[in-house]
MILONU-75856 format. One record per residue (C-alpha): residue in three letters; x, y, z. Coordinates in steps of 0.25 Angstrom, whole numbers, plus 5000, padded with zeros to 4 digits. Layout:
N
ALAXYZ ...
! end
This chain:
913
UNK438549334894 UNK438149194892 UNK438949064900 UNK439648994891 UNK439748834893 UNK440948824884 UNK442548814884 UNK443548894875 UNK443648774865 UNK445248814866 UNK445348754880 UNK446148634875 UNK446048554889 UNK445848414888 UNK445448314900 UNK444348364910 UNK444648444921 UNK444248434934 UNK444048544942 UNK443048514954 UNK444248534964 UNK443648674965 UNK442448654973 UNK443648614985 UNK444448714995 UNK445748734990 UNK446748654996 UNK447848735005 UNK447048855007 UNK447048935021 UNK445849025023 UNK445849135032 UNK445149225039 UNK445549385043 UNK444949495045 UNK445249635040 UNK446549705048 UNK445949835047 UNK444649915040 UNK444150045040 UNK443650165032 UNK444650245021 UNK444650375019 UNK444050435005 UNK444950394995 UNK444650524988 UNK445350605002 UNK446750514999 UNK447850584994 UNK448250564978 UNK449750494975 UNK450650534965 UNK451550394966 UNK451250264969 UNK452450214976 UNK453550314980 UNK454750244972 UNK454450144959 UNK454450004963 UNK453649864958 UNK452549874966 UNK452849734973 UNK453549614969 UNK452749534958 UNK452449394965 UNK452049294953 UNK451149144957 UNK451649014952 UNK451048974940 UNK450248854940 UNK450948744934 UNK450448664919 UNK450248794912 UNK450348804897 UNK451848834891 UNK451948964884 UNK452148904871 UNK450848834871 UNK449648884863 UNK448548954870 UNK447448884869 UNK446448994872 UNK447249104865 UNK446149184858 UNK446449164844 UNK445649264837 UNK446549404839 UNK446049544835 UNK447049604825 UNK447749724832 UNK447249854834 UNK445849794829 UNK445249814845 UNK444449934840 UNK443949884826 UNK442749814820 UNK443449684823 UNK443249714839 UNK441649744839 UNK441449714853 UNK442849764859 UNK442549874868 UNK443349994868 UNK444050094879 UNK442950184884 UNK443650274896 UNK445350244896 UNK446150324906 UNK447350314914 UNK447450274927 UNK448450284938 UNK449850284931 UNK451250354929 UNK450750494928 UNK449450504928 UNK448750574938 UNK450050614944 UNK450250484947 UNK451850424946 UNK452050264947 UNK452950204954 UNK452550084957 UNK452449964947 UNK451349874943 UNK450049944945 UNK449349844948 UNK448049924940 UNK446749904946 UNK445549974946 UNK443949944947 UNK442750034941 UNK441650074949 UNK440250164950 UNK440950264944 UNK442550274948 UNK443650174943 UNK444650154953 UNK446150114950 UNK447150044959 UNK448650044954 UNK449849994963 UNK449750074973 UNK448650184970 UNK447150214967 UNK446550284959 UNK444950334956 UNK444350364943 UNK442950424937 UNK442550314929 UNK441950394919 UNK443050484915 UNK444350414920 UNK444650524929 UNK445250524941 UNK444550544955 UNK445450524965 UNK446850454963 UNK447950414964 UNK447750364977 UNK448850274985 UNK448350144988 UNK448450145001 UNK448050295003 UNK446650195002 UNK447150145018 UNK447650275024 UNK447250275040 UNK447050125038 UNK448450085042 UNK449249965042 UNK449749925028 UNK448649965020 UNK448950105024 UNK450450105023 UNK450650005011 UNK450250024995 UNK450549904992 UNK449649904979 UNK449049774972 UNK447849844972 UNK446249794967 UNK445149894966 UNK443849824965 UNK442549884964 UNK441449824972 UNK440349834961 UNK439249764971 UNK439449844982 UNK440049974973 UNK441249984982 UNK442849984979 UNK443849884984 UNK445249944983 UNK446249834988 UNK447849824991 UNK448849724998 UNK450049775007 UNK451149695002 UNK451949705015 UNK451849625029 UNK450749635035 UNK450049605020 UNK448549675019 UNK447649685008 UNK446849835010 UNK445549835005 UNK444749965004 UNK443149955002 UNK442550074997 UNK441350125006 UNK440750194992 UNK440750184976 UNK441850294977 UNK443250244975 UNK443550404981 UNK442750354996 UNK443150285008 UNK443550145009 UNK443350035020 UNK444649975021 UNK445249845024 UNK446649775026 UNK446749635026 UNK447849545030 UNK448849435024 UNK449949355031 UNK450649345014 UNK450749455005 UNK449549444998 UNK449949494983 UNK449149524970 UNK447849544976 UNK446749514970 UNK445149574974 UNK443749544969 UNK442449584973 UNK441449474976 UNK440049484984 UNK440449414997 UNK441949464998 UNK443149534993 UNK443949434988 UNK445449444986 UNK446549354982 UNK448049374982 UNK449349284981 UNK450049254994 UNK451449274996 UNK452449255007 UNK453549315003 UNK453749294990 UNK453149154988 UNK451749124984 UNK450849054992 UNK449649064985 UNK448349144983 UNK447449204995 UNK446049234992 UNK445249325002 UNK443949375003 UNK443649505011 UNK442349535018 UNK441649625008 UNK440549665013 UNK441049695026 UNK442149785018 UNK441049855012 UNK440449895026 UNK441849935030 UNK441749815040 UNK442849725047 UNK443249635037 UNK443649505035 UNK444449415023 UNK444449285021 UNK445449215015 UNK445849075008 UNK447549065006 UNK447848974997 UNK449248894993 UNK450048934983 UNK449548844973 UNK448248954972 UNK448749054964 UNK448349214961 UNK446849204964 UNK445849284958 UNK444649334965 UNK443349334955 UNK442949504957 UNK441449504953 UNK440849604942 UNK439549644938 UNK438249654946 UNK437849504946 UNK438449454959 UNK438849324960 UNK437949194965 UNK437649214980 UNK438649134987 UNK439749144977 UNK441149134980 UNK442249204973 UNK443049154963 UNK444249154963 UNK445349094951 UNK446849084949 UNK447649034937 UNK447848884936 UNK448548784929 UNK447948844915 UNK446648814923 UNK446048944932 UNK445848894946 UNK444448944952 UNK444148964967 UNK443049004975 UNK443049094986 UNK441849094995 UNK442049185008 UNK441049185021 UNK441449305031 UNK440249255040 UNK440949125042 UNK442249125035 UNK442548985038 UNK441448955025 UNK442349025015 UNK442748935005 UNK443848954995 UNK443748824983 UNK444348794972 UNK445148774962 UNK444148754950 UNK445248724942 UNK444748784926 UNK445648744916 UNK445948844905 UNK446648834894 UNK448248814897 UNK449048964897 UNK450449014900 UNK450449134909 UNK451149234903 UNK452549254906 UNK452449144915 UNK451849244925 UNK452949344924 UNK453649444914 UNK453749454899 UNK452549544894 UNK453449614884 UNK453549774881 UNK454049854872 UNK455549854871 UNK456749944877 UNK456849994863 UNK455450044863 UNK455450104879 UNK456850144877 UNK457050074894 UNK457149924899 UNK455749854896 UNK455249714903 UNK454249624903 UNK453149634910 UNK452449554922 UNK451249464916 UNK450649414931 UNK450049284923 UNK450549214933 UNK448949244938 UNK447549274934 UNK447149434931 UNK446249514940 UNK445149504940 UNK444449374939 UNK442949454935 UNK441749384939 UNK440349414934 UNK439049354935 UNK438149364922 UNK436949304931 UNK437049154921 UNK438449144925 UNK439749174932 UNK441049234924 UNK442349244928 UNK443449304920 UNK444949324922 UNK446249344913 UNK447749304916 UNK449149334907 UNK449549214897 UNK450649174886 UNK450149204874 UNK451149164863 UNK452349264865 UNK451449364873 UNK450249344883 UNK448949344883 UNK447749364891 UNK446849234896 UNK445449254900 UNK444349184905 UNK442849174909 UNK442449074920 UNK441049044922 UNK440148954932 UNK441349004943 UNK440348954953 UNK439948834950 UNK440448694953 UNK441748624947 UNK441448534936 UNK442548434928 UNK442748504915 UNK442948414903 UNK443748514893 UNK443248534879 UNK443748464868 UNK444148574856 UNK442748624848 UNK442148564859 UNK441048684866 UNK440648604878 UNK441148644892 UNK440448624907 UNK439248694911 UNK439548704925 UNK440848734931 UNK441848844933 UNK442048854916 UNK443048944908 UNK442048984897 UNK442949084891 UNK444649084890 UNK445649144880 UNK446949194879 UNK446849334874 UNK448249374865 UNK447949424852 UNK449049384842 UNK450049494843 UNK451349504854 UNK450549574866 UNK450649544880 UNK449349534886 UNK449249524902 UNK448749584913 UNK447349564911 UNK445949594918 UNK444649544914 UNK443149564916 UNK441749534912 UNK440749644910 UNK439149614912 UNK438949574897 UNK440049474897 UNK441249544890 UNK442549504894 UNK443649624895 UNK445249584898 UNK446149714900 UNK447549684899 UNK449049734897 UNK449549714883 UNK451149724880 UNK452149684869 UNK453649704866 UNK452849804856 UNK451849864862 UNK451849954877 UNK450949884888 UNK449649934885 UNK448149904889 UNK447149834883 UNK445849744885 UNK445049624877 UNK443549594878 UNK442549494875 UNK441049504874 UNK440149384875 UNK439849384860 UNK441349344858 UNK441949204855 UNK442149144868 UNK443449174874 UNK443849264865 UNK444249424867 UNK443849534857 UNK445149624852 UNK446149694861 UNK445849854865 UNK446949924869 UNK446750034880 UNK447950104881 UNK449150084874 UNK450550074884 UNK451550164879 UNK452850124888 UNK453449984894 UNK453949944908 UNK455249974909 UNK456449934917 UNK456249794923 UNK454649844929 UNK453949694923 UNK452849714932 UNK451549764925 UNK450149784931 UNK449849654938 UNK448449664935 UNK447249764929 UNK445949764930 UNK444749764922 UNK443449794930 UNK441949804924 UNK441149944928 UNK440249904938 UNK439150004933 UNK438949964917 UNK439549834921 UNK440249824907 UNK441149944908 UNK442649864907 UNK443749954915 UNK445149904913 UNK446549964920 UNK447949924920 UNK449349994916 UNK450150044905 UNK451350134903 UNK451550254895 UNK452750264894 UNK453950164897 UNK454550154909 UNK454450094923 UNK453550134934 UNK452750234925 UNK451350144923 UNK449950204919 UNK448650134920 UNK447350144910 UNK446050114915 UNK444950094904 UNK443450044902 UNK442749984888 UNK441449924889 UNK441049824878 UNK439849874870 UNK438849744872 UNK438849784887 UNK437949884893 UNK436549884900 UNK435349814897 UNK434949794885 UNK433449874885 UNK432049854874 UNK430649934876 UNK429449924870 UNK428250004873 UNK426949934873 UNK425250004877 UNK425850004892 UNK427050074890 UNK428650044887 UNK429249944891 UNK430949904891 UNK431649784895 UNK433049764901 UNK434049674908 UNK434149674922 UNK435749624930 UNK434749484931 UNK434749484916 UNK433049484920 UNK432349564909 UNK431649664915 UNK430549764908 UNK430349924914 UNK429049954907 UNK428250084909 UNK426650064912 UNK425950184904 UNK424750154911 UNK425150194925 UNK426550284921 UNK427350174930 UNK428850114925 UNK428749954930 UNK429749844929 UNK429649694926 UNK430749584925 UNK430249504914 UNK431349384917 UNK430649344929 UNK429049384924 UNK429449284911 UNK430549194918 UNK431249224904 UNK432749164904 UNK433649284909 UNK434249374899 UNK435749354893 UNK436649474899 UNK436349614892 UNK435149544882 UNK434649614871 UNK433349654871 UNK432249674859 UNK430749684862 UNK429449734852 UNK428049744855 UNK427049654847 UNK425649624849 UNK425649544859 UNK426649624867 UNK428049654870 UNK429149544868 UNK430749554869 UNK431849474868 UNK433149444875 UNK434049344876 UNK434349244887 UNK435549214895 UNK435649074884 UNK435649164873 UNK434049144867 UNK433049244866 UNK431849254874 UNK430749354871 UNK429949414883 UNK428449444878 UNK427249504886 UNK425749434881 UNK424549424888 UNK425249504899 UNK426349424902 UNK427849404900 UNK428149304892 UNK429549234888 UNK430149144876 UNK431349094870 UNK431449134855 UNK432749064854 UNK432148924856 UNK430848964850 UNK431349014835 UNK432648944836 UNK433549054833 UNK435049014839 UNK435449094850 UNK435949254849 UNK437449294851 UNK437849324867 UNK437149484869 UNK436549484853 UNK435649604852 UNK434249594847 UNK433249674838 UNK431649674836 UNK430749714827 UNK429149674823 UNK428649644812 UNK427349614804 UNK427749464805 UNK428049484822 UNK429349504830 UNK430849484826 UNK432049494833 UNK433649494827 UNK434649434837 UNK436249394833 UNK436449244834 UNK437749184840 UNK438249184825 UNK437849344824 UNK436949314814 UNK435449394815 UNK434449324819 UNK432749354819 UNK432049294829 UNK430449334824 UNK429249294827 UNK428249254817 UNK426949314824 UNK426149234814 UNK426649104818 UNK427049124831 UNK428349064829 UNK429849134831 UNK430749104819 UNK432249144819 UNK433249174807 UNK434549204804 UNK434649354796 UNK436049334795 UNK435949214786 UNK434749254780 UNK435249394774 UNK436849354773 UNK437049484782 UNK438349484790 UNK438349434805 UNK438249534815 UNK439249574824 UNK439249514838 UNK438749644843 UNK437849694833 UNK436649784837 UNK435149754831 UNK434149864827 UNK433049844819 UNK431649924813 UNK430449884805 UNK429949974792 UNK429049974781 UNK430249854772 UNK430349764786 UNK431149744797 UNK432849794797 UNK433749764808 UNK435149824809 UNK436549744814 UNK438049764813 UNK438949664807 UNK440249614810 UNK440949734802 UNK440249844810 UNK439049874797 UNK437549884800 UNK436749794793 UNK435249774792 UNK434549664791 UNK432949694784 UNK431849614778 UNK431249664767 UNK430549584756 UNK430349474764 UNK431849444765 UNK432949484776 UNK434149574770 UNK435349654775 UNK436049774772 UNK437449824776 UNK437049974781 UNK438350004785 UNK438749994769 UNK437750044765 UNK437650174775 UNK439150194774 UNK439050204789 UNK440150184799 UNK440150044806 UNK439550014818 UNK440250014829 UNK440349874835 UNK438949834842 UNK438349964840 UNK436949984844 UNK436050024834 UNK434450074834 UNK433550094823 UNK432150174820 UNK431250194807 UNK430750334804 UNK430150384794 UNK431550404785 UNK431750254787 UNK432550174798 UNK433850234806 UNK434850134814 UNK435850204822 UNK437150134825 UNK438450174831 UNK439650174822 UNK441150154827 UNK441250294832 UNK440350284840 UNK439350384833 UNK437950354832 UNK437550344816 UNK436050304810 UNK435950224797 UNK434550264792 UNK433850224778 UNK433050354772 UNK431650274766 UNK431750414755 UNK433050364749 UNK433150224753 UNK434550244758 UNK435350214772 UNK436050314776 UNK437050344791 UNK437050454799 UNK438150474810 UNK437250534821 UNK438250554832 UNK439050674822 UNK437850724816 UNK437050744830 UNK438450774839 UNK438050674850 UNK439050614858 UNK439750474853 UNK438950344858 UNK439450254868 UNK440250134861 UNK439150024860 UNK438050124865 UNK436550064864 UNK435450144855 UNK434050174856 UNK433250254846 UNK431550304845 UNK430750374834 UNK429850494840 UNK429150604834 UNK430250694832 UNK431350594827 UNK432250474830 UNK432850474843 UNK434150374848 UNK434750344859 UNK436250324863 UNK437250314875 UNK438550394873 UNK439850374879 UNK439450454892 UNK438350374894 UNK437350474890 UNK436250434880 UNK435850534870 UNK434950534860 UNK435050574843 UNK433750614839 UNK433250654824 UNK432450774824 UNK431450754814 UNK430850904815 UNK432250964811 UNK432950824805 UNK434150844814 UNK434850734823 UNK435150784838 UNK435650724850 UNK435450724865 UNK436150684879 UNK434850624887 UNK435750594898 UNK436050734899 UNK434750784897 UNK433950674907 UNK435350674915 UNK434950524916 UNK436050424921 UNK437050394912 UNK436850274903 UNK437450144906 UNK438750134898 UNK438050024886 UNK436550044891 UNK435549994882 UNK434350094877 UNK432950084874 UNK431850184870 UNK430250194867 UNK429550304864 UNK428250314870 UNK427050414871 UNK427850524880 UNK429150514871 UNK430350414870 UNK431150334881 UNK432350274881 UNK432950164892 UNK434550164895 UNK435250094908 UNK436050184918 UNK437250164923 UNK436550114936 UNK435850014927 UNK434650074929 UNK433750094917 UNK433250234911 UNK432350284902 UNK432550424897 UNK431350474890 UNK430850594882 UNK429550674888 UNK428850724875 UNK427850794883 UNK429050894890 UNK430150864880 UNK431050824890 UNK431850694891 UNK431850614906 UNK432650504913 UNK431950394924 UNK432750274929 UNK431750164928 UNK432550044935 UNK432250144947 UNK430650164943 UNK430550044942 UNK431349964951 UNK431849864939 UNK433249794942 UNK434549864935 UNK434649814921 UNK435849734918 
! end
């Protein structure tokens, strides 16, 4: 994803706005050194004794304790400035009209009234949970419980919360206060399961885990406070653990404490030590930034840390030294302003339920808690810049709304700020900026609140939230963005489960918070988790834990060639270098080479597509950079070569994650890319001249715009080259020059074939019947679209029912050859296992094959990319693991048997992206 140097044009502010208080220590603020009352080592959480109940009568779990709001925010009949104005028509979340919205992949329930035998008697969960390795791990008010990531069942759970602490004494021990956060530590691959005691003498318990298993033993900790120390909040940062809560003594607030736990001594299951910064009571509800992906932050960094302002978000920044704690710093505010907002209810209760006459019992409104900003405040760092994301509960007309932002440049100094004017698309190009803010409330009487956000490695954006109406039960949904998207606007609402009951009889309170987490393994896996009912009543919750994954993010986008001394691919490393594996014929050896570094090429935009040929001069393939142009890599005269083809042709620059298509002619080298208009674009060279030309197809042959997502393929024979797209409305078009003019054709009509499903891949080849394109459609079969030269006709073929092979994985990639006895294609289905479909040309029979099962090779990387070749002992093809590690599996013809090797290992080559 790209760093965007604009402002929402909504954000109707209009004097300059100075903000370089933030570079100063905050004003009133008492630090404070302590160390750890208490550490030692848990038993195995998978030897602790299972509940049945989570409190022994039914009871609120404790008083809900609300922040003053800050004063000057916007009355709750004023407009939103920033409410997203372009609404998806209801129920249209799984239609044509969402081509990019991801849906449900795994949904199960988690701990809730009467599932595993559980029965609640405490009320809010509080619901929380983390993904890790290969477990998910959910904490509810005031048990845990652990789950097989890949199926949804249980391992070992419920377990009491503080069944964590047995033999550990004190209040960890003996209290189950709850407020729980379960973090997974993807950097060090550890779990941080964390709860307060909310009774004198006040501790917060922190348990370490000493393994990847969630089910292993723990390094525990207690830490602890002179006020209670409510609504903790945790995130995972290189240097430290940080935590925040709100301070109160007795029942008044006196203002945020942030603290930041020795992590790596917690890790070694070391005598810890926290520091802390108490603030007044002006500092409000702090979030700590909790750090995703595997891109660590600048050496040095602090941790950022924001609160809800005066329709501003107030950023502070954190940095901790254990060595000599007296050099911990804690600065701010960098006051950001937003645009103005109403929390809604004011911060307390009125999310509306369906009546007594629906639930046949006394209903209520529900708590909103917009009183502060929604964990977790997400940090990710994309390598050409910082983002931060986080969400809070506001007024939308006679419901609420969600409110989101992106922050970028967190680190960087404060600068004074002079808001656009309307139209205007200028903005600072340093600075803490809000590049990205809306108020997501689609035009109907739903209550949205409650929300968690988070940023996968691509750059989308998913919000999980509550949704409730006088009409409709509480239920759980989610909205999503991907960097192809208008700025600051969310694709259409998807519902993951539908309530079935409301909170009855004076209960208000509701969740408190949720969580969505990224998996740290594919890195675009979204897992969400908060509550629902079933049925109506009080005290009877469940819970629903769920993942979706959007279809433009995966692995590393993957081209070969072969060439005299062998084949050769190219992918993306987690530098967004472009590195080539290549295989020397000469002396049977696998090599590896970063081309970034060998050329000094300009590094490659996040998850580039990739198309490469081989001419006479040599190899050439093009990518595109991190400012959206496209640069070719070339090898002549034995060496690496780079250049701009943007600036050199002039073409204008391709839409965020375009993907590309290649092909050569007798004329030289063409390329097809989506511009920013999702117009199709050649960029060619014209050998004759030596000169790069661009033109715009979409004009010249009056076909539709693709879709945002569209795939290219593309072939040559014996009339010229054809390339293949999808539209807007989901139909296949080709593009072909013939008779010295450029034409289209809408094969989806023509074929009668069902649409593509949005963003499908597609693949072609030629064989001696004419061209074949396989697609898939919105089932999630495979189908080819082929012309028979004999008749002169285009026909489809649904390739999944005729061969029996198992559905694809929505968004899978596709890779096909030609060999001796037939076509052969490769996809990934919804287990991760890559199978081919392969026309027998001896018999004239489709067939199908699980190579994972046959090679028993690593499972594919949920969205991995594929590439094959065929060389003199048979064909190969490239996918990434779940590792990241790149594989080739790869037919023998000389034994007839199909084989796996890991090349990242052979050779030593970084882990692709």
């Amino acid at each position: 994803m790209l760093c965007r140097k604009t402002f929402p044009l909504t954000l109707l502010l209009s004097i300059a706005t100075l903000i370089i208080t933030g570079s100063l220590p905050v004003l009133g603020q008492v630090m404070s050194v302590q160390s750890e009352q208490h550490h030692d080592v848990s038993p195995a959480v998978r030897d602790l004794p299972t509940v049945v109940s989570n409190q022994a009568v039914a009871q609120q779990a404790a008083p809900l304790r609300l922040i003053p709001l800050p004063a000057g925010l916007k009355r709750p009949q004023d407009h939103d400035p920033v409410l997203q104005q372009k609404s998806a028509p209801a129920g249209s979340a799984a239609t044509a009209s969402s081509p990019l919205a991801p849906q449900v992949s795994l949904g199960f329930d988690g701990i809730g009234q009467g599932v595993f035998g559980f029965n609640v008697s405490q009320a809010p969960p509080d619901t929380n949970g983390a993904v890790g390795l290969t477990q998910y791990v959910q904490w509810v008010n005031t048990s845990f419980a652990v789950f097989n990531k890949s199926t949804g069942s249980l391992i070992k759970g419920p377990v009491a919360g503080n069944s964590l602490w047995q033999g550990f004494g004190g209040g960890c021990e003996t209290s189950n206060s709850g407020d729980p956060i379960v973090l997974y530590d993807k950097v060090a691959n550890r779990w941080v399961l964390s709860q307060f005691v909310a009774s004198a003498p006040f501790l917060q318990c922190i348990a370490v885990s000493t393994t990847p298993d969630a089910t292993g033993t723990y390094n525990r900790y207690a830490f602890p406070y002179s006020n209670l120390n409510d609504f903790p909040k945790m995130g995972v940062w290189t240097d430290a653990y940080y935590e925040t809560f709100n301070m109160f003594n007795g029942s008044t607030f006196v203002g945020a404490d942030a603290c930041a736990y020795d992590r790596n001594a917690m890790l070694n299951g070391r005598p810890a030590t926290q520091i802390c910064f108490q603030q007044g009571s002006s500092v409000s509800s702090l979030l700590p930034s909790d750090l995703d992906g595997i891109t660590l932050p600048p050496a040095g960094s602090p941790n950022f840390m924001l609160s809800m302002g005066s329709n501003a978000l107030n950023l502070f920044k954190f940095h901790v030294d254990f060595v000599t704690p007296a050099n911990s710093t804690f600065i701010g505010p960098i006051v950001l302003p937003v645009a103005a907002f109403t929390p809604l209810c004011g911060g307390g209760s009125c999310v509306q339920q369906p009546s007594s006459t629906i639930t046949q019992a006394p209903t209520n409104p529900l708590d909103s808690l917009a009183d502060r900003l929604m964990y977790r405040l997400a940090y990710r760092n994309f390598g050409s810049h910082e983002s931060l994301v986080v969400n809070h509960s506001v007024a939308a007309g006679p419901s609420g709304g969600i409110r989101w932002y992106e922050i970028q440049n967190p680190n960087a100094p404060p600068v004074i700020i002079q808001s656009p004017t309307i139209g205007s698309t200028t903005g600072p190009t340093t600075g803490p900026v809000v590049v990205q803010q809306s108020t997501f409330a689609p035009p109907d009487t739903n209550f949205r609140w409650m929300g968690s956000i988070a940023m996968d490695r691509t750059g989308d954006i998913a919000v999980g939230y509550s949704v409730s109406s006088s009409a409709l039960f509480p239920s759980i949904a989610y909205a999503g963005r991907t960097p192809s998207d208008p700025l600051s606007t969310l694709e259409p609402e998807v519902t993951i489960i539908n309530g079935s009951g409301s909170q009855t009889n004076g209960l208000t309170r509701w969740g408190e918070y949720s969580a969505m987490q990224v998996d740290p393994i594919d890195d675009c896996t979204f897992w969400y988790t908060t509550e629902y009912l079933k049925s109506s009543g009080s005290f009877n919750w469940n819970t629903r834990i769920a993942n979706f994954r959007f279809p433009n993010c995966g692995g590393s986008p993957l081209t070969s060639w072969v060439q005299s001394d062998g084949p050769h691919f190219v992918y993306q490393d987690q530098n967004q270098h472009l590195n080539q594996i290549y295989f020397l014929l000469a002396n049977s050896t696998w090599k590896t080479q970063d081309l970034t570094n060998t050329t000094g090429a300009p590094l490659a935009s996040p998850q580039s597509a990739l198309t490469s040929w081989t001419q006479a001069d040599g190899p050439h393939f093009i990518y595109q950079d991190q400012n959206q142009h496209f640069s070719q890599l070339f090898f002549i005269g034995n060496t690496w070569h780079t250049q701009d083809l943007t600036n050199t042709s002039g073409a204008p620059l391709a839409a965020p994650g375009t993907t590309l298509t290649s092909w050569v002619q007798s004329d030289g080298p063409h390329f097809v890319y989506l511009d920013a208009n999702q117009h199709l674009r050649q960029i060619f060279n014209e050998v004759s001249l030596n000169v790069w030309n661009t033109e715009d197809l979409t004009n010249t042959t009056g076909a539709p715009s693709a879709s945002a997502n569209s795939a290219l393929t593309s072939w040559i024979q014996s009339d010229g080259p054809h390339f293949v797209y999808e539209d807007a409305n989901q139909h296949l078009r080709q593009l072909f020059f013939a008779g010295n003019v450029w034409r289209t054709q809408d094969l989806t009509a023509t074929t009668g074939a069902p649409l593509a499903t949005p963003g499908s891949a597609l693949t072609s080849w030629v064989q001696s019947d004419g061209p074949h394109f396989i697609y898939q459609d919105t089932n999630q079969d495979l189908r080819q679209l082929f012309f028979l030269l004999g008749n002169n006709t285009w026909n489809t073929q649904d390739l999944t029912t005729l061969t029996g092979a198992p559905s694809a994985e929505p968004g899978t990639a596709l890779t096909s050859w030609v060999q001796s006895d037939g076509p052969h294609f490769v996809y990934q289905d919804q287990n991760q296992h890559l199978n081919q479909l392969f026309f027998l040309l001896g018999n004239s029979t489709w067939n199908t094959q699980d190579l994972t099962t046959t090679t028993s090779a690593p499972l594919a990387t949920p969205g991995s990319a594929l590439t094959s070749w065929v060389q003199s002992d048979g064909p190969h093809f490239v996918y990434q693991d779940g590792s990241q590690h790149l594989r080739q599996l790869f037919f023998l013809l000389s034994n007839s048997s199909w084989n796996t090797q890991d090349l990242t290992n052979t050779t030593g080559a970084p882990p692709a992206e």
